[in-house]
N, C-alpha and C positions, 0 to 999 in steps of 0.2 A: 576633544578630550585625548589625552595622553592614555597610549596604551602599551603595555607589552607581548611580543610575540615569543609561546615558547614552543620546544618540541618535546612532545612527550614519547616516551620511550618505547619503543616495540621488539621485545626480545629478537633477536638472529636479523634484524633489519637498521638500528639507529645505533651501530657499532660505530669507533671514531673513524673510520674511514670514508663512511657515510656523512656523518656528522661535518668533518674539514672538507669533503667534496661537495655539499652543498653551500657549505659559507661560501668558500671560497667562491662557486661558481656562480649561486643566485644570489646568497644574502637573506638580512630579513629577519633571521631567526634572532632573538635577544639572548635566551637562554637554552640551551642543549640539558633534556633528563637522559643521565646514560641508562639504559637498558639493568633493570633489578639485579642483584648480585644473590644468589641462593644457596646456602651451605650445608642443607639436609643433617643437622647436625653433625658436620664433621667439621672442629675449627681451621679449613684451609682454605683458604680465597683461589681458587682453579685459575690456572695464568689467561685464561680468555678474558676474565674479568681484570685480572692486573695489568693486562694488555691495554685492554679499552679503557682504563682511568688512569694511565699512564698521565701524569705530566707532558713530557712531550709529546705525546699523540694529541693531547691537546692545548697546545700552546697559543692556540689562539682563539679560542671561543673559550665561552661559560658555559663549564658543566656541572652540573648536580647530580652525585651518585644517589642510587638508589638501591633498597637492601627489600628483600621479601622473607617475612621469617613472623613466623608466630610464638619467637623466644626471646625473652630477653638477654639473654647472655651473648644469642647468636649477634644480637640486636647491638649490644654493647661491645664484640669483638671487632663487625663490623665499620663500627665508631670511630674503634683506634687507628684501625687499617687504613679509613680515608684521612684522617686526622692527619695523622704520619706522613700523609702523601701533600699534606696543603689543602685537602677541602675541609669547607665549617659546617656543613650543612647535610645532612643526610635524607632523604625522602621515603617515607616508608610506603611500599606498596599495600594495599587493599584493595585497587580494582581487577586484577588481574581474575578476568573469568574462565580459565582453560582447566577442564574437570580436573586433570592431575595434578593441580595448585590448589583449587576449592577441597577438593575432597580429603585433601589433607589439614585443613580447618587455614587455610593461605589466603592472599588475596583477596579477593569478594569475598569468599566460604568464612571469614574472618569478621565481618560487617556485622554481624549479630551476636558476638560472643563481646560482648561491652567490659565486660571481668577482666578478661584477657587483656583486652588492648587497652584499661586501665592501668590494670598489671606491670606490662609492658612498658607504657608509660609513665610510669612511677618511678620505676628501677632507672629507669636510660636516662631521665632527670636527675635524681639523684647521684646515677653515678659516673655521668660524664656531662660535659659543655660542647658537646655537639647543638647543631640548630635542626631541630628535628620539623619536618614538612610530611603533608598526607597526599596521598593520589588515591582517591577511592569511585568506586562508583557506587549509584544510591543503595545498592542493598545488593543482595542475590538473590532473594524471591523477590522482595516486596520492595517499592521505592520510598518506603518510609523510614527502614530500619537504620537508616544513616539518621535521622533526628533523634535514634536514641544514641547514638554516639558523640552528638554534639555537648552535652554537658560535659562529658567526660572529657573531649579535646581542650575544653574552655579551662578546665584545672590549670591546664600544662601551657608554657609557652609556645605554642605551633605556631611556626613561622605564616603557613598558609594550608589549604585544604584545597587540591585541584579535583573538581567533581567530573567524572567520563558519566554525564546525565544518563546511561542505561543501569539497566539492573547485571550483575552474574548473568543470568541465568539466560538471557539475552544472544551471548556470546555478543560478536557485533552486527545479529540481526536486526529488523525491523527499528524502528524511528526512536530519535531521542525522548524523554519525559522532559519539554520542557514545563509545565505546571509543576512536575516535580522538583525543578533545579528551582523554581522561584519560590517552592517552598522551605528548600535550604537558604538560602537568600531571607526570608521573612522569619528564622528561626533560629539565627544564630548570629553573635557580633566578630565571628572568625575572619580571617580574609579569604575569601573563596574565589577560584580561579576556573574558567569554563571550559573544557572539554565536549568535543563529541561530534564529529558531523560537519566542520568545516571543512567544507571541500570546495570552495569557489570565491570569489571577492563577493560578491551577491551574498551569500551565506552568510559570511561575517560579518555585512552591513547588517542584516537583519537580526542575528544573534545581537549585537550593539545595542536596535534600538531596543529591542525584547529587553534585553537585560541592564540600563544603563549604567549603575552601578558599578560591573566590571570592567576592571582598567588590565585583567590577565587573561590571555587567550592560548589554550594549548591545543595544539594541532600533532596529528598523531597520524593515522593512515592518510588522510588529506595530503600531509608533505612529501611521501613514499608517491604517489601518484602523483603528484604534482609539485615538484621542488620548483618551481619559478612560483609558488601561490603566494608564499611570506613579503616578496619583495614587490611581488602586483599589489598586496594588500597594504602595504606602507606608500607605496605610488599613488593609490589609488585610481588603481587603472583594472580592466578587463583584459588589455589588448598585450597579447605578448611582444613579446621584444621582434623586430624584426629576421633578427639572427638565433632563432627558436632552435631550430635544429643543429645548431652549430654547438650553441652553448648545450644540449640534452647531449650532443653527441659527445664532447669533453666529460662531462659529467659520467657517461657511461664508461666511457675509456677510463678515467681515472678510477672507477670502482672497478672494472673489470682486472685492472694489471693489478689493483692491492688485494683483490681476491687471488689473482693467479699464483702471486708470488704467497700469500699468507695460506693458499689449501691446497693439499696432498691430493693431485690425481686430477682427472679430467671430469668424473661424476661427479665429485663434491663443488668443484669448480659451476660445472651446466646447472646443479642443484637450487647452488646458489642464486645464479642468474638468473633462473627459471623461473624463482619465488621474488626477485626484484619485479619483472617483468608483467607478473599480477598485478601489479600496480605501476607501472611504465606504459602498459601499452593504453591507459585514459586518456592521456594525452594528446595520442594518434587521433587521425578522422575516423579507422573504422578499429575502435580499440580489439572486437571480437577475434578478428582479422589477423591482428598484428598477434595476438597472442597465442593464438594457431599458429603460426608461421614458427615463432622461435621456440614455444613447445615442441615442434616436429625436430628441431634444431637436436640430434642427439650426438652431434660431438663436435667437438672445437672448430673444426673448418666450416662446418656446416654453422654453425650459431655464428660465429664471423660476417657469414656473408648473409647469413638471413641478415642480422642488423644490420649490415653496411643497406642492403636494401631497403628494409622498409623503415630506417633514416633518410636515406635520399628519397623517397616516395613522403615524407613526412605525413 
């Protein structure tokens, strides 16, 4: 069966520097989701985000902007901005579980207000030809509350519904619902695309047969941990490349010098890396190890040589 691999989006991590340095380096990915654009009611797209959906920044993959907003106007400013820019497609977030988004009625916090994202979607059909897509996860308390939002998506043309199978409230701990994900599957005629918890070729195989129906797969911290997974999983292989460390090592470098040159200072710069390195050091043999090591790293010379080391120790 024919399938697609996407990346789904992780705020301050799936920026397009990230984005072109995994294409380029592993491959794999089909489609890139850019990182939500958020306006807090004020109509001005902040240059971080005009940065990252740049055209040329991505001249070479497929990307899908995405917008976070429980307004329709913000909904529909949003619209034009990518419109203008050459994209058709907009994706609206609803899974995004981090308290400061939910508790503002955002993201998951948004799953159970059906009025609203009715509302919503009314307006943004009516008043523009954008191709409007969802990313939600099953609810925030409850993993049912996404089946009452499925009559409503059925109104509207949605291109597709990618489910992140946990709840809000969850954040990204303990295990995915998949009885829950098969009962979005058994409840609605939407195209629904699977999210949650691929972190390995093994995994995917098993999510496949679980689910066979889906031909859409989005990976999301999985790819931040492991940028060779998308291109194992098209190979069909377990066994990394022989030149493992060569090719992480390019991949680091290339993020390293677009972070140096795009952040002010040496702290913002280690911060950075710091928070990549959460999910870098999986990789390694003794992941615990490694991420002690460039933790302790507290300034450029030193974070230098911790990685030049424990790359050469792989």
């Amino acid at each position: 069966m024919d399938y697609t691999l996407l990346s789904s989006p992780l705020q301050g991590f799936t920026d397009f520097r990230f984005r072109n340095a995994q294409n380029k380096i592993f491959g794999g990915i089909d489609t890139y989701y850019a990182p939500y654009i958020r306006l807090n009611g004020k109509m001005v797209i902040k240059s971080s985000y005009q940065r990252d959906l740049l055209p040329e920044n991505n001249s070479e993959l497929e990307v899908i902007p995405q917008i976070i907003t429980n307004d329709a106007d913000e909904f529909l400013f949003v619209s034009k901005y990518v419109r203008e820019l050459g994209y058709k497609e907009l994706n609206w977030n609803l899974g995004c579980p981090y308290p400061m988004v939910t508790k503002c009625g955002m993201g998951s916090g948004l799953i159970s207000n059906t009025e609203k994202i009715n509302q919503i979607l009314h307006k943004v059909h009516n008043e523009s030809d954008i191709i409007v897509s969802m990313k939600m996860r099953l609810g925030y308390d409850t993993t049912e509350e996404i089946l009452d939002v499925f009559p409503i998506l059925e109104k509207y043309p949605i291109k597709n519904v990618a489910i992140h199978a946990r709840i809000g409230k969850q954040l990204y701990k303990g295990g995915v619902h998949l009885d829950a994900f098969q009962a979005c599957v058994d409840n609605t005629k939407l195209k629904l695309y699977y999210n949650g918890d691929i972190t390995t070729v093994v995994k995917f195989k098993e999510m496949q047969a679980r689910f066979p129906t889906i031909d859409h797969w989005m990976i999301g911290r999985g790819l931040i941990a492991d940028p060779f997974l998308p291109s194992m999983i098209k190979n069909d292989t377990t066994e990394y490349p022989s030149n493992k460390m060569e090719l992480f090592s390019e991949f680091h470098d290339t993020l390293y010098e677009g972070y140096s040159e795009s952040l002010s200072g040496s702290t913002h710069i280690l911060l950075k890396m710091h928070h990549l390195w959460e999910y870098f050091s999986v990789i390694f043999s003794n992941p615990h190890k490694v991420h002690k090591k460039i933790k302790k790293a507290q300034s450029i010379r030193n974070y230098e040589a911790a990685v030049k080391e424990v790359i050469k120790a792989g």
